[in-house]
N, C-alpha and C positions, 0 to 999 in steps of 0.2 A: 504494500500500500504506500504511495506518496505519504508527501507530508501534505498537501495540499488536498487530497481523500482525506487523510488522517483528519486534519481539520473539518472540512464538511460534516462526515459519518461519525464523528466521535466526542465533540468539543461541544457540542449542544445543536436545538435548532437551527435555522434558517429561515426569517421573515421577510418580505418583502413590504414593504409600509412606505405608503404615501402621503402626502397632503392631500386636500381638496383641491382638483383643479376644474369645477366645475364654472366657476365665476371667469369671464370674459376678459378682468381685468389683469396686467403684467403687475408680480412682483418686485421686477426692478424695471427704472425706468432709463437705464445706461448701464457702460460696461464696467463703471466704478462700482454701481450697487451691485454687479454680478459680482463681482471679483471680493468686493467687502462680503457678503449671502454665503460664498463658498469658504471664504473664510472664519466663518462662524460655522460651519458647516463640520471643517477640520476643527475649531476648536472645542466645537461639543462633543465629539468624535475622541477626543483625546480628553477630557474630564471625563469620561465614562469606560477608559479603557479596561478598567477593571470588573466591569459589570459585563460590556457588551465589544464585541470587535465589528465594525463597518469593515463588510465584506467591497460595498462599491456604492456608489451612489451617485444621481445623475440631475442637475439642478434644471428644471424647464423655465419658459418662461412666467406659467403661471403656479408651479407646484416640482417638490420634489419627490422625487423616488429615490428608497432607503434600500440594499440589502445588507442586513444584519443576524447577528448571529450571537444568542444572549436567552434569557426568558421571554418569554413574552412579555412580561409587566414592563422588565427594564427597559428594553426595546420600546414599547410605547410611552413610557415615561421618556 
């Protein structure tokens, strides 16, 4: 087994968790607000390293998408 299996199959689940992106309007309105958005992104990412590990994560314009891998509770907290 990888360590990359390993990780998947043995280290806990795998969530996928989104925002709403039902609303028409954009989260950020430039490339500053994206870039500060992703930034926050990594740093709540790394205040929870020990609960949860961010598998990947992808910032749209009106909503993000999360894969994470942790409890469920912690992952949505």
């Amino acid at each position: 087994m990888t360590a990359q299996e390993y990780e998947f199959y043995e280290l806990g689940p795998v969530w996928h968790m989104c925002s709403n992106g039902t609303h028409q309007y954009a989260i950020f309105r430039n490339r500053d607000e994206l870039i500060y958005g992703m930034n926050l992104v990594a740093l709540a990412a790394s205040n929870y390293i020990d609960e949860i590990k961010m598998l990947t994560f992808e910032v749209m314009s009106n909503h993000f998408h999360f894969v994470l891998m942790g409890t469920f509770e912690e992952c949505r907290r």
